[in-house]
N, C-alpha and C positions, 0 to 999 in steps of 0.2 A: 755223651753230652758233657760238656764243660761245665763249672759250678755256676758261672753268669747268665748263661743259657736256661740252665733249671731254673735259676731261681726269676728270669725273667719271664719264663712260661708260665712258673707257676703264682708270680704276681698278675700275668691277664689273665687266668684261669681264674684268681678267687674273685679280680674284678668283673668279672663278665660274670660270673655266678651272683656276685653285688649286685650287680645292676638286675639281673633278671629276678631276683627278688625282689629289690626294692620297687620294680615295676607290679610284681604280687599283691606286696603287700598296698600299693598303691590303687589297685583297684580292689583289695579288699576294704580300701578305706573309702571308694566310692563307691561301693555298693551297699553299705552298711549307710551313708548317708549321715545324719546326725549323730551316729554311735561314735567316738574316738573312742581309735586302735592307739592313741598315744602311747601304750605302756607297752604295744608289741613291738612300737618303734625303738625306744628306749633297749628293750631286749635285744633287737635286732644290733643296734648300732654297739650296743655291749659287747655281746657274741663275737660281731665281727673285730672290733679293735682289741678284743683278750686274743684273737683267735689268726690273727695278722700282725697289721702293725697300726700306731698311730697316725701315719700318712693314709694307708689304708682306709683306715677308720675316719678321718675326717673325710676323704673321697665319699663315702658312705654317708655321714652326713648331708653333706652338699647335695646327693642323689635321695637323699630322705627328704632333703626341706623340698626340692623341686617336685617330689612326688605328691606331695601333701599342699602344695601352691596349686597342683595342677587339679588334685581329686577336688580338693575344695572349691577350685572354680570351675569343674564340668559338673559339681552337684549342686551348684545354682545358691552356692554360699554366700553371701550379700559383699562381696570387695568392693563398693563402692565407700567403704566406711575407713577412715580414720584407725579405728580398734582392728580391723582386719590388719592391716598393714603393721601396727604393734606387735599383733597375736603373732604373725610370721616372724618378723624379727625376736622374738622372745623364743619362738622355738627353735630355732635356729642357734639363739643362745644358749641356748640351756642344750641341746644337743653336742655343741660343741663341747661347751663345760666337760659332760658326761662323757667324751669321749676323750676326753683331756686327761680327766680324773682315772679312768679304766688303763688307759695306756701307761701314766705312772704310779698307778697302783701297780699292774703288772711288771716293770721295769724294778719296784722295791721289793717285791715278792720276788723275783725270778732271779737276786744278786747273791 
């Protein structure tokens, strides 16, 4: 196998492993119902962006927030509100932040 080869296998490889987590963790956050897993998202999107890359990592992201839009409205979370719509955009931000922050943290440590 050629280097572009590996490394193109092994980037759908971590993303298809991404996604069928962030589907896990996704219905571990609908079945717990009113508990936030917030802090095992935060972990998760950490992991992942120390553990890939920052493209990765915000891929991750984006499949975090969609996970967490989707748990929160098959658990009968009230979106009809104004604050809903905040709350998602805020985590969203603060996810990316985090993910921002993990990948150049990693890039100053690892020179």
């Amino acid at each position: 196998m050629s280097v572009s080869k590996k490394s193109t296998c092994s980037i759908v490889t971590s993303v298809t492993l991404l996604t069928c987590m962030a589907l896990s963790l996704g219905y571990i956050d609908y079945m717990t119902g009113d508990v936030s897993i917030d802090l095992i998202y935060f972990i998760f999107i950490g992991v992942t962006t120390w553990y890939t890359s920052m493209w990765v990592g915000l891929l991750c992201v984006s499949e975090v927030v969609i996970v967490k839009l989707f748990a929160d409205y098959y658990d009968g979370y009230s979106i009809n509100t104004n604050l809903y719509e905040w709350n998602s955009f805020t985590y969203a931000f603060i996810y990316t932040v985090t993910c921002l922050l993990i990948g150049k943290m990693k890039t100053i440590i690892m020179k």
